[in-house]
C-alpha atoms as an extended CHARMM CRD file, in Angstrom:
* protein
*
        63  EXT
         1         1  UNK       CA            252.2140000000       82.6310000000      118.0680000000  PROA      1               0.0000000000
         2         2  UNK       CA            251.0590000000       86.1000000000      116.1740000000  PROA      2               0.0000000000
         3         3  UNK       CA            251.2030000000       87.6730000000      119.7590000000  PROA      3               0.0000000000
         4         4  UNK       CA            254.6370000000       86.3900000000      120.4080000000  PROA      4               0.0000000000
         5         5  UNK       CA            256.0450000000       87.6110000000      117.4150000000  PROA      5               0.0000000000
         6         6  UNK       CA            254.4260000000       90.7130000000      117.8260000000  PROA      6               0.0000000000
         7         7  UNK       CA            255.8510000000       91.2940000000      121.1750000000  PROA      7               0.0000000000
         8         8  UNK       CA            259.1470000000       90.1450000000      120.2100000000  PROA      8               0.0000000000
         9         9  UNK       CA            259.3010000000       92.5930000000      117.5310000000  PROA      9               0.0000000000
        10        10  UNK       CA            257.7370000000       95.2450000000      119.6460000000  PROA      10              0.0000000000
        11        11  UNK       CA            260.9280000000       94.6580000000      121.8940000000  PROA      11              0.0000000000
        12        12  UNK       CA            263.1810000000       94.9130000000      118.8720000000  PROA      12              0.0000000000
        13        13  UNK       CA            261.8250000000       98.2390000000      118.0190000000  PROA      13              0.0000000000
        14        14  UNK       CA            262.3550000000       99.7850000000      121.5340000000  PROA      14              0.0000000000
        15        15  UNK       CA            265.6760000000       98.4600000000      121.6930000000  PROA      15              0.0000000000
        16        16  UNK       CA            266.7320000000       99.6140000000      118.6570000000  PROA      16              0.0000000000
        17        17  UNK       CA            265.1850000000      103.2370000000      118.7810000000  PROA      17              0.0000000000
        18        18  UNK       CA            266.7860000000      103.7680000000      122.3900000000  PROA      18              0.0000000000
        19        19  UNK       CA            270.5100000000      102.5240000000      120.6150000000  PROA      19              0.0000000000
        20        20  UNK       CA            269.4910000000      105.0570000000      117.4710000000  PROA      20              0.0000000000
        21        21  UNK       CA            268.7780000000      107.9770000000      119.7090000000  PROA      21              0.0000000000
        22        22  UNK       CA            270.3410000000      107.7410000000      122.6330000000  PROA      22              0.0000000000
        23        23  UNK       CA            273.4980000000      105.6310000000      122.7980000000  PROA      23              0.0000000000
        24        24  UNK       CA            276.1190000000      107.9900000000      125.0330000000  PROA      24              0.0000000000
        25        25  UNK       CA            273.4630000000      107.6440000000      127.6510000000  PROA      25              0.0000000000
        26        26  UNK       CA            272.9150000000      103.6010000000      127.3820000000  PROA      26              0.0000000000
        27        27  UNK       CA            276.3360000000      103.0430000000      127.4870000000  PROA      27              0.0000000000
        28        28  UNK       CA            276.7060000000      104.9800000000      130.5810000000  PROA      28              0.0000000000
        29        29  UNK       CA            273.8730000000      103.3350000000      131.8460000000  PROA      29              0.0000000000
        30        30  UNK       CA            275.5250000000      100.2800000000      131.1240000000  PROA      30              0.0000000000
        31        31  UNK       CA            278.7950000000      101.3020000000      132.9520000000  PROA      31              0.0000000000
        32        32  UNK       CA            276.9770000000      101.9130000000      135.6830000000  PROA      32              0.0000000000
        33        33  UNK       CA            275.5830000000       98.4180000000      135.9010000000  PROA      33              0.0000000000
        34        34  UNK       CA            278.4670000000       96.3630000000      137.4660000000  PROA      34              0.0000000000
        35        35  UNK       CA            278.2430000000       98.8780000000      140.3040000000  PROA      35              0.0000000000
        36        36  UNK       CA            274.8130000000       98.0220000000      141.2980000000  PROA      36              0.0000000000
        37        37  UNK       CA            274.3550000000       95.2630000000      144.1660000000  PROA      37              0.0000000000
        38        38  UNK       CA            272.0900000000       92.4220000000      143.4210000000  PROA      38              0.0000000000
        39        39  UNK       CA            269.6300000000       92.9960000000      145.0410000000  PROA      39              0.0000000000
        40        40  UNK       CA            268.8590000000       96.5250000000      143.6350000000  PROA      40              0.0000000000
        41        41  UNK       CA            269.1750000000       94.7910000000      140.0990000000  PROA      41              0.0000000000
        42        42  UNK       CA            266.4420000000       92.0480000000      141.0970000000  PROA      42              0.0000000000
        43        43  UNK       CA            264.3290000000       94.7100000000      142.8620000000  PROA      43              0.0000000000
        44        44  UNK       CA            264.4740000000       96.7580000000      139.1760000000  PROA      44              0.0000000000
        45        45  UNK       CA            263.7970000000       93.1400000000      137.5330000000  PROA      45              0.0000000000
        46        46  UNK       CA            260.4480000000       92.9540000000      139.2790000000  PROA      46              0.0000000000
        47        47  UNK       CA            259.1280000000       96.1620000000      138.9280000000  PROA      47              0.0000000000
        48        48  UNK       CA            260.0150000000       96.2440000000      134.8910000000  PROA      48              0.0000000000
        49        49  UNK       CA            258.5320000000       92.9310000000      135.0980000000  PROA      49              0.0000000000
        50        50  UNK       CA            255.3750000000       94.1820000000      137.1370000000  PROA      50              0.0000000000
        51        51  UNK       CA            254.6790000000       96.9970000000      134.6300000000  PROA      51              0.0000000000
        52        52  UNK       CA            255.2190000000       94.7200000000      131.5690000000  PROA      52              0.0000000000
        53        53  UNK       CA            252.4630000000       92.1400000000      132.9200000000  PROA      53              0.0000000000
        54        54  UNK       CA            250.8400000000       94.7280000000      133.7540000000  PROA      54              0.0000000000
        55        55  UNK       CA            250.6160000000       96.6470000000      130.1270000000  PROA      55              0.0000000000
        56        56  UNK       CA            249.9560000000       93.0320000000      128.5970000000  PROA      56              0.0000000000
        57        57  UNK       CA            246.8780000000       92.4480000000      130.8880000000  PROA      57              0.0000000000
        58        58  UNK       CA            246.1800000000       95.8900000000      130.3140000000  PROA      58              0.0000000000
        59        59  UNK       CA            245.8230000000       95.6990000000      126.5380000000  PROA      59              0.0000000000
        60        60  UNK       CA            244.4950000000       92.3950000000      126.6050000000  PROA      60              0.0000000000
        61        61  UNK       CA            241.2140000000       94.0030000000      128.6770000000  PROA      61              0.0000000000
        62        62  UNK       CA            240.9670000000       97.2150000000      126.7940000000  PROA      62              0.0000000000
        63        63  UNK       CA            241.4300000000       95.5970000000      123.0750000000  PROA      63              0.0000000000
């Protein structure tokens, strides 16, 4: 449960720094969005997913 929350807020803290720093260019990222097919948006999906499973595994082995 410790890791959840810890990952969870670990999200939070991206998010938030990327809205505090940044937000002219996530909104246009955003805008741009709807304009994207679905299949490029599942094909970006995966491969955040792949690199996320693959940090977690990653710090799991090395810590």
């Amino acid at each position: 449960m410790t890791t959840i929350l810890l990952a969870l807020g670990l999200v939070c803290v991206v998010e938030g720094l990327m809205w505090a720093l940044a937000p002219r260019l996530l909104r246009r990222m955003a805008e741009e969005l709807p304009k994207l097919d679905d299949q490029m948006l599942r094909t970006i999906g995966v491969v955040v997913l792949a690199v996320g499973t693959g940090l977690v595994f990653l710090s799991r082995h090395l810590g």
